[in-house]
C-alpha positions in Angstrom: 131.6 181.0 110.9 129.4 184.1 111.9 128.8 182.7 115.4 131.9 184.1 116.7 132.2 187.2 114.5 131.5 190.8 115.5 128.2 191.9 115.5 127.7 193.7 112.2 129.0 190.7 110.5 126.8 188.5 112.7 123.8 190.9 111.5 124.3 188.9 108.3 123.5 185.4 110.0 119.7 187.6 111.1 119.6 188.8 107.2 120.1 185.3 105.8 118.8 182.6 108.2 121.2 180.0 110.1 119.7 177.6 107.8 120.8 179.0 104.7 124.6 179.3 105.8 124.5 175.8 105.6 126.1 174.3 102.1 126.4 177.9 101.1 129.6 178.7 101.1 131.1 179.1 97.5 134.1 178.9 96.2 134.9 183.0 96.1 138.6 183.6 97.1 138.6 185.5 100.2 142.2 187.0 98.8 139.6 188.5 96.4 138.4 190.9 98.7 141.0 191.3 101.1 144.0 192.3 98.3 142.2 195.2 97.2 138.2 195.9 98.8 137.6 198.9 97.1 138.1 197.2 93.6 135.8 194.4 94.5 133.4 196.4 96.2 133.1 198.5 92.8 132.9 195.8 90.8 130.5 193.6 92.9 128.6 195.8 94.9 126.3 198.1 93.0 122.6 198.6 91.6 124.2 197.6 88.1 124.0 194.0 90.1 120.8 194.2 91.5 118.0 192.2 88.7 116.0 195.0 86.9 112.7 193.8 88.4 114.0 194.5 91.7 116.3 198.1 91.0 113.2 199.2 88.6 111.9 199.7 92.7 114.3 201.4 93.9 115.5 205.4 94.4 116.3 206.8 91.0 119.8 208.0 90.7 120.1 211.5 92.1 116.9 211.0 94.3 118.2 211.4 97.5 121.4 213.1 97.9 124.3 212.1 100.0 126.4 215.0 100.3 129.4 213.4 100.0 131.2 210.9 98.3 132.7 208.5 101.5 132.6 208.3 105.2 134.9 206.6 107.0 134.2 205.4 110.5 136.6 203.0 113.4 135.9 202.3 116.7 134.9 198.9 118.6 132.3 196.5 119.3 131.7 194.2 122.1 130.0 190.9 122.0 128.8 189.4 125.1 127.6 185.9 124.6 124.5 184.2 126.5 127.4 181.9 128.1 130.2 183.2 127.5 132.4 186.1 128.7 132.3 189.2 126.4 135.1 189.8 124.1 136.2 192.8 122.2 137.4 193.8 118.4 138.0 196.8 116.7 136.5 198.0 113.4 136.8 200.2 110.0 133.6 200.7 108.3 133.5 202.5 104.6 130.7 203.6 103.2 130.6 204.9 99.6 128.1 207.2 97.6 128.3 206.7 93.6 124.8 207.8 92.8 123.0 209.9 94.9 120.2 207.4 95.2 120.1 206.5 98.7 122.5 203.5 98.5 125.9 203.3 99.9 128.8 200.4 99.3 129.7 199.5 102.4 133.1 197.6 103.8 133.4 196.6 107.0 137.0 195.3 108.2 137.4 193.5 111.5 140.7 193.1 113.7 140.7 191.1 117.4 143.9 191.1 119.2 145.3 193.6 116.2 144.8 191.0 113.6 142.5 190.9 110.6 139.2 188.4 112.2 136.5 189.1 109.8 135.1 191.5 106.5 131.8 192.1 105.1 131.1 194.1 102.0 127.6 195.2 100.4 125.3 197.5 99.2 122.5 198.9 101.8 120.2 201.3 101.6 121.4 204.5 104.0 123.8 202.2 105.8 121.7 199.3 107.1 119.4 197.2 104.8 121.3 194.9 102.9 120.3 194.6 98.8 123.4 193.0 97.9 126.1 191.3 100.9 129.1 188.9 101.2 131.2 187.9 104.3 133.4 185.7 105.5 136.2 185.1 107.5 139.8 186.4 106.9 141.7 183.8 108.0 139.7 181.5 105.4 140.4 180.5 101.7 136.6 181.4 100.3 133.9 182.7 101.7 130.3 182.7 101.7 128.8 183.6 98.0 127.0 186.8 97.1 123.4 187.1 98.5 121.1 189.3 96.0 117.6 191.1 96.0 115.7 189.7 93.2 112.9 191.7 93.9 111.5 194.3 95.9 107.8 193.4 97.7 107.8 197.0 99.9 109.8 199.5 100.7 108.7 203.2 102.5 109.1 206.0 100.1 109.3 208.2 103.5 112.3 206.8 104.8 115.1 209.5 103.8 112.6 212.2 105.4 113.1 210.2 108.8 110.0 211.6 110.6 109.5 211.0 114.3 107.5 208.6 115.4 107.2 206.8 111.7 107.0 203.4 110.9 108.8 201.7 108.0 109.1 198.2 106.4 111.5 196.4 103.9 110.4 193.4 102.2 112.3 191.9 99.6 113.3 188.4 98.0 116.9 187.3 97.8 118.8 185.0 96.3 122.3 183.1 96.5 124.9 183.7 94.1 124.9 180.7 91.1 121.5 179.6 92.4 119.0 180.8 90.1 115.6 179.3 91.4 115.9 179.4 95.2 114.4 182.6 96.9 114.2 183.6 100.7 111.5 186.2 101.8 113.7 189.2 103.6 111.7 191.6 105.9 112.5 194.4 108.5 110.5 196.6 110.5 111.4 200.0 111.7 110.3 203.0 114.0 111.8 206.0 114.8 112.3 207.7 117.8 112.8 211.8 118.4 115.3 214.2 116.9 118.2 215.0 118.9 121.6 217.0 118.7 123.9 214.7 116.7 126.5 215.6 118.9 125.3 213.7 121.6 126.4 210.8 119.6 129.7 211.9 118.8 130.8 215.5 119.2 131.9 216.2 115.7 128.6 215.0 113.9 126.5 218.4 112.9 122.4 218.4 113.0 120.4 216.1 113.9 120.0 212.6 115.2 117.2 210.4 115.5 117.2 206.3 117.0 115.5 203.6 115.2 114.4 200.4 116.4 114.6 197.6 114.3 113.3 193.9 114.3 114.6 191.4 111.6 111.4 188.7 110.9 112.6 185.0 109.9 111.2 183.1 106.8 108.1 182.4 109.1 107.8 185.9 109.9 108.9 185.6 113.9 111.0 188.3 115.0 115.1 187.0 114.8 117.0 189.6 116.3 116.6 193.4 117.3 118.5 196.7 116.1 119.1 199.8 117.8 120.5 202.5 115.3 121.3 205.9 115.6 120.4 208.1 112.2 122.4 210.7 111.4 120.6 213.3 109.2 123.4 215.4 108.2 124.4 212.2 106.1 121.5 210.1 105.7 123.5 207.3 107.3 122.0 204.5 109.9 124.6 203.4 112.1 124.0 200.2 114.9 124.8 200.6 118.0 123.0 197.8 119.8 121.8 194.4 118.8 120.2 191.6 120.7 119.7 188.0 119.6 118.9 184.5 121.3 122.5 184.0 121.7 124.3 187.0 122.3 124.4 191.1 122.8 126.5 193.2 121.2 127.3 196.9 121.5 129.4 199.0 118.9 131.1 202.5 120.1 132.3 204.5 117.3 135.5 206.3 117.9 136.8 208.3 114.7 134.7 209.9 111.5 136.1 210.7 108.3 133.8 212.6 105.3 134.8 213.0 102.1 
């Protein structure tokens, strides 16, 4: 399902392993989602989800600010395929601040050819590590069940503070919706580049920007894919704008901004 979908709900397939889509997908109604995803996304998609031994590890509420309660974002990705010819959709992404704690719900809403293709919806921390995440496809009846953090095995306490030239690592353990014993290992590494004016990126963006480089590392710990993101500091939000895997490339070009 996630070979042919855009690339930041083909980031999932790096976050969970090929191996794990396999037998995975449960019986959640994609209609679910797709009738009303700000409902769901409330209701699914928050630290009240997350098990206590892995939120107990996390930002407190109110430790690092937002400044706002939404951003909304639309523009388009292209996918080029190892052996394939590269093919085009076009994208809403929603991000949403309820607690000031350096989380943000996120839905992403995919159209090719003007039709919905694809959704993901989660909660990441400033836009781009995944603690909780579901996706499928909208054309389909269910979709893929939730994938949870259980618990939290590192996570950089310097991260909102984006310093140049810093390094940072998530580790975490994750688990499938309904399945109560079996755990995957999660890790990403990060560093950070030099600030920049923000509206380089896009003209209406205030402050500062900073790129990050990001690999995703498999259950063996060999490097899966690779992320390029672009930080924005005036909202504490990591946006992708390049990724590169064995099978394809994918660049995302982001068009409108919304804050709320």
């Amino acid at each position: 399902m996630f070979s042919s979908s855009p690339a930041r709900l083909v980031s999932l397939a790096s976050l969970i392993g090929t191996t794990l889509l396999t037998g995975c997908a449960g019986p959640t109604a994609v209609k679910a989602v797709v009738a009303d995803p700000p409902a769901y996304s409330a209701h699914h998609m928050t630290a009240r989800n997350l098990q206590a031994t892995g939120r107990e590890k996390l930002p407190a509420a109110g430790s690092e600010a937002f400044g706002y309660t939404t951003i909304v974002m639309s523009g388009e990705i292209r996918q080029t395929p190892v052996n394939g010819r590269p093919f085009d959709v076009t994208f809403e992404n929603t991000y949403y601040n309820d607690r000031d704690d350096g989380m943000l719900r996120g839905i992403f809403m995919r159209k090719s050819n003007g039709l919905p293709s694809s959704f993901r919806v989660d909660l990441s921390y400033h836009g781009f590590v995944p603690l909780i995440v579901q996706a499928g496809s909208s054309t389909a009846e269910t979709m893929m069940r939730t994938l949870t953090a259980r618990d939290i095995d590192q996570w950089p306490r310097d991260f909102a503070a984006m310093p140049e030239h810093g390094s940072f690592t998530f580790a975490w353990t994750a688990g499938f919706a309904g399945d109560p014993v079996q755990t995957y290992p999660r890790k990403l590494t990060c560093t950070s580049g030099e600030n920049y004016p923000a509206s380089r990126f896009m003209p209406q963006v205030p402050g500062q920007a900073i790129d990050l480089k990001c690999n995703w590392l498999d259950d063996n710990g060999v490097q899966s894919d690779k992320t390029r993101l672009v930080y924005l500091r005036a909202y504490a939000l990591a946006l992708p704008v390049e990724q590169t895997t064995a099978s394809w490339t994918s660049t995302t070009r982001y068009d409108t901004l919304q804050v709320q």
